[in-house]
C-alpha positions, 0 to 999 in steps of 0.5 A, spaced: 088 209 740 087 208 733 080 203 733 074 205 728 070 210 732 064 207 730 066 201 734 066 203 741 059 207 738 057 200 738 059 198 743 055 204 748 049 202 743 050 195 745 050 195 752 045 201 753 040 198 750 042 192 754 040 196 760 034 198 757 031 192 756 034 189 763 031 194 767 024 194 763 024 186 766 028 187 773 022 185 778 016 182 773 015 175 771 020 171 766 022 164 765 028 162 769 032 155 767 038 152 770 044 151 767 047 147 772 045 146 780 046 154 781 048 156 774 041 160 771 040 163 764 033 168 763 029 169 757 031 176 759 039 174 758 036 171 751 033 177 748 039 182 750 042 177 746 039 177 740 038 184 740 046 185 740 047 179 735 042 182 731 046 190 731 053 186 729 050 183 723 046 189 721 052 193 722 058 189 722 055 183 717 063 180 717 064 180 725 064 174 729 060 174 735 062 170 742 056 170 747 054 168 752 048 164 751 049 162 744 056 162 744 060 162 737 068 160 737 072 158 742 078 159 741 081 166 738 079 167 733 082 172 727 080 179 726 074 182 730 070 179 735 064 181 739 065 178 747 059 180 750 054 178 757 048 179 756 047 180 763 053 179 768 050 178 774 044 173 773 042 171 779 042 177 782 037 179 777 033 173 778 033 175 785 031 182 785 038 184 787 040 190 783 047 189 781 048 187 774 050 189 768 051 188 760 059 186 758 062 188 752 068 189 748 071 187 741 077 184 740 080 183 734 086 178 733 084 175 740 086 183 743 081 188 746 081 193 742 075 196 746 070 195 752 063 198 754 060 195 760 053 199 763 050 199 770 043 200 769 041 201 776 046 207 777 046 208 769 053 208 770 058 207 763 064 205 763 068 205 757 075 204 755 079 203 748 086 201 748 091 206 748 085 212 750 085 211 757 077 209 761 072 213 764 065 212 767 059 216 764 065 220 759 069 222 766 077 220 766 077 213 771 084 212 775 085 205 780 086 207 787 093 208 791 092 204 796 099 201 797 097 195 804 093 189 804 091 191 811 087 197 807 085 194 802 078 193 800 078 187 796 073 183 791 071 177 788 066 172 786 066 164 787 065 159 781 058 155 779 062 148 782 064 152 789 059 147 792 064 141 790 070 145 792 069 149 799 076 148 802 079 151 796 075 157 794 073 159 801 080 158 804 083 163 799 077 167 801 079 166 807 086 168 807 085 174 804 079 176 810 085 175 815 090 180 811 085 186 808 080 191 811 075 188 807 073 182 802 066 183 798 063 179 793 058 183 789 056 178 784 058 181 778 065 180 775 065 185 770 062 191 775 067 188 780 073 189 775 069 197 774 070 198 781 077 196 780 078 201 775 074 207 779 078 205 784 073 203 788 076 196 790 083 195 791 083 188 788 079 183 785 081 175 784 077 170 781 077 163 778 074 159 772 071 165 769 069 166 761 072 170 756 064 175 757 065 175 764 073 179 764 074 182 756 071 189 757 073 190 764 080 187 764 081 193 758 078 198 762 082 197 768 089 197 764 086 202 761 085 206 768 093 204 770 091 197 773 095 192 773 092 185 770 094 178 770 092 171 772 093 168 778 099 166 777 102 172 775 102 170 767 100 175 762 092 176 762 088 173 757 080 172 755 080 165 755 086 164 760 080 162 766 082 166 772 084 173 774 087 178 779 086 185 778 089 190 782 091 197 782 098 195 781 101 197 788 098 191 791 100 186 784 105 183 789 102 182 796 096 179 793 100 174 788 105 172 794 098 170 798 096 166 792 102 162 792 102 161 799 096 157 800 097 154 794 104 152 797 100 150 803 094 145 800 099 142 795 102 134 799 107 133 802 113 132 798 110 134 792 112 142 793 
């Protein structure tokens, strides 16, 4: 751990303030406008934005930023960058559902260096820098140590075109309902990936995700002793799309039921 300290002071900052301004809006009136069919956007998520892009630039004038309603570069760019959500978790907050959260984390050279992701409902904050290990509301955080699918509470979230890929998303899902204790689906992939590091869930899979949606919470699970890769096995990356995280006991039950039904929706003589 080695990080300036001023960064992961941001980064709380950051989210913290997030949290305040969500909360101030959960449940009154503001603008909502479509993205795609089911893909929302909030002028709450914009003005969370602004404000954060406002603190890198007062603080940090030399940082890019990638976020999620204005966006920034997307590949990885050299040297330090924010990759901040606003609000993960959007239609729950649109809906008056109260699971949602701010993401943040700075890499620097396309690595996480540090992480911060607040839930304002349950003012709970998880944090973690590389090497320094995660913790929630300054508490030290370890991933659980189930070791069997059929005990495992697992968790995942469905992508934005899930209605033109039912027999895909829903199959996995499926499989993965026939082999643990339970699956849920919260909505929010950086509070899942938190969840997993407080060793609340066992496991969380999900496909076609942005880089604001995984880079703090990836961090924050390794950071508990988790393991974390895509979907295939391969190393994690922010941009890489996909993602499984367990508590590492389970990395290879859950890796094997993957490649099982992609064996199986595969045609024939093409496997």
């Amino acid at each position: 751990m080695s990080s300036n300290p001023l960064f992961l002071a941001t980064a709380i900052e950051a989210v913290v303030r997030a949290g305040a301004i969500q909360i101030a809006k959960f449940g009154g009136k503001f603008r909502v406008e479509k993205k795609s069919a089911i893909d929302l956007v909030t002028e709450v998520d914009v003005d969370v934005e602004r404000m954060f892009r406002a603190l890198v630039a007062e603080r940090f004038p030399h940082h890019q930023v990638l976020a999620e309603e204005m966006g920034g570069q997307a590949g990885v760019p050299a040297g330090p960058c924010w990759v901040f959500d606003p609000i993960d978790g959007t239609t729950n907050f649109t809906h008056g559902l109260p699971i949602f959260c701010s993401s943040l984390a700075l890499e620097i050279d396309g690595v996480a260096e540090v992480a911060a992701i607040y839930d304002p409902n349950r003012r709970e904050l998880f944090t973690a820098e590389r090497g320094g290990g995660a913790y929630l509301n300054g508490r030290p955080l370890r991933v659980s140590a189930t070791a069997h699918l059929v005990d495992a509470m697992l968790v995942t979230g469905f992508p934005y075109d899930v209605h033109s890929r039912i027999d895909e998303i829903v199959g996995l899902f499926g499989q993965f309902v026939g082999r643990a204790r339970a699956v849920r689906r919260l909505g929010s992939a950086a509070i899942d990936l938190c969840y997993i590091a407080a060793g609340r869930m066992d496991a969380f899979w999900e496909r076609d995700l942005k880089p604001w949606d995984i880079a703090a919470g990836a961090l924050i699970v390794a950071e508990a002793g988790g393991r974390i890769t895509n979907m295939d096995g391969q190393p994690f990356a922010s941009r890489g799309r996909d993602v499984l995280a367990t508590n590492g006991i389970l990395h290879g039950d859950m890796l094997r039921v993957i490649a099982e039904f992609a064996a199986a929706r595969r045609p024939e003589g093409t496997r």
